[in-house]
C-alpha positions as CSV (number, residue, x, y, z in Angstrom):
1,X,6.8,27.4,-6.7
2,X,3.1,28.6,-6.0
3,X,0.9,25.5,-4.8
4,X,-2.7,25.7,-5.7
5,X,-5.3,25.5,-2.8
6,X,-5.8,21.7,-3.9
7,X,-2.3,21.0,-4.3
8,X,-1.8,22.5,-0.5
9,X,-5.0,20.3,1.3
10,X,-2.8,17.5,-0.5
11,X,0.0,18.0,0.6
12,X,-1.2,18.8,4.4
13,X,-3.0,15.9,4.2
14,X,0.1,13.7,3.3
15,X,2.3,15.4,6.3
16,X,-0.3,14.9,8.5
17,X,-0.1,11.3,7.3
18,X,3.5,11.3,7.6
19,X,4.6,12.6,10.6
20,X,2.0,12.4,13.5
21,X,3.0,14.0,16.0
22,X,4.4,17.9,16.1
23,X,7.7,16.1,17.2
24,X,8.0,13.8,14.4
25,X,7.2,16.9,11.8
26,X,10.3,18.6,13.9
27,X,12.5,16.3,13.5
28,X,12.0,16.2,10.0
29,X,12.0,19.5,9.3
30,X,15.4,19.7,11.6
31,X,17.1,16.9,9.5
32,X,16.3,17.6,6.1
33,X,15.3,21.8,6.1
34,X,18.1,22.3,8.7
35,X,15.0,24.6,10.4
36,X,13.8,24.9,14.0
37,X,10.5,24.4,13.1
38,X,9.5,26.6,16.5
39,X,11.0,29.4,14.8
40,X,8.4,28.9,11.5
41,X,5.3,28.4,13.7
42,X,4.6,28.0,17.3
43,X,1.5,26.5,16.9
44,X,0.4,23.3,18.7
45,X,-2.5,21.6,16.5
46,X,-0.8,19.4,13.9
47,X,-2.9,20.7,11.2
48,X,-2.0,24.8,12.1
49,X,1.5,23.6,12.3
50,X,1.6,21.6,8.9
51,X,-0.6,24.6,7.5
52,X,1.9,27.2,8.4
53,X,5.1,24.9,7.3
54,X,3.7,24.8,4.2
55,X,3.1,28.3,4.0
56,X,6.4,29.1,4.9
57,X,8.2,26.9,2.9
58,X,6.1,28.2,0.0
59,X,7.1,31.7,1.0
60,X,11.0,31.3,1.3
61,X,11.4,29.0,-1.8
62,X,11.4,26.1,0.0
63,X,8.9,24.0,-0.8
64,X,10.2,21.4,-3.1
65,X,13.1,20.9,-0.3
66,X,10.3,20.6,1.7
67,X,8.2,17.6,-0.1
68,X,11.7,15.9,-0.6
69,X,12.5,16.0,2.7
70,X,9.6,14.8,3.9
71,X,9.7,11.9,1.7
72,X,13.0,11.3,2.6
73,X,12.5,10.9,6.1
74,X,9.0,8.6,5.4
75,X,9.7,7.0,2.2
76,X,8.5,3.6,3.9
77,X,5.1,5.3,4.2
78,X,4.9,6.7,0.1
C-alpha cells in the first residue's frame, strides 16, 4: 500500500500521539511488528523515528500491520 504525503503527516501525527516516547514506539513495534525497531532506524527525534517507521513499513509491505498494531497497543487513545 502506497500512502499519500497527507495520508503519511496523518499518520505520523497519530504515532506521535500515540506513543510518546521512542520507548513506547519500541515496544509497540516489538509486540505487534515482531521488529527491533533499532534495526529500522537509529534515529533519536520521535518525529525522524516515526518518519522512517513509516517509511519502512511502507517499503516492506508492512504498513497496514503497522496502523493495526499501533491501534492495538493504544486503542484507549483512538
Amino acid at each position: 500500500m502506497k500512502l499519500t504525503g497527507p495520508q503519511i503527516e496523518a499518520l505520523e501525527a497519530a504515532l506521535m500521539d500515540a506513543f510518546r516516547s521512542r520507548g513506547g514506539l519500541a515496544r509497540m513495534v516489538r509486540i505487534h511488528l515482531e521488529r527491533n525497531l533499532n534495526e529500522i532506524t537509529e534515529g533519536s527525534d520521535l518525529s525522524e523515528v516515526t518518519f522512517s517507521l513509516i517509511d519502512w513499513a511502507e517499503r516492506t509491505g508492512l504498513i497496514g500491520e503497522l496502523i493495526e498494531g499501533a491501534y492495538r497497543a493504544n486503542s484507549d487513545n483512538a
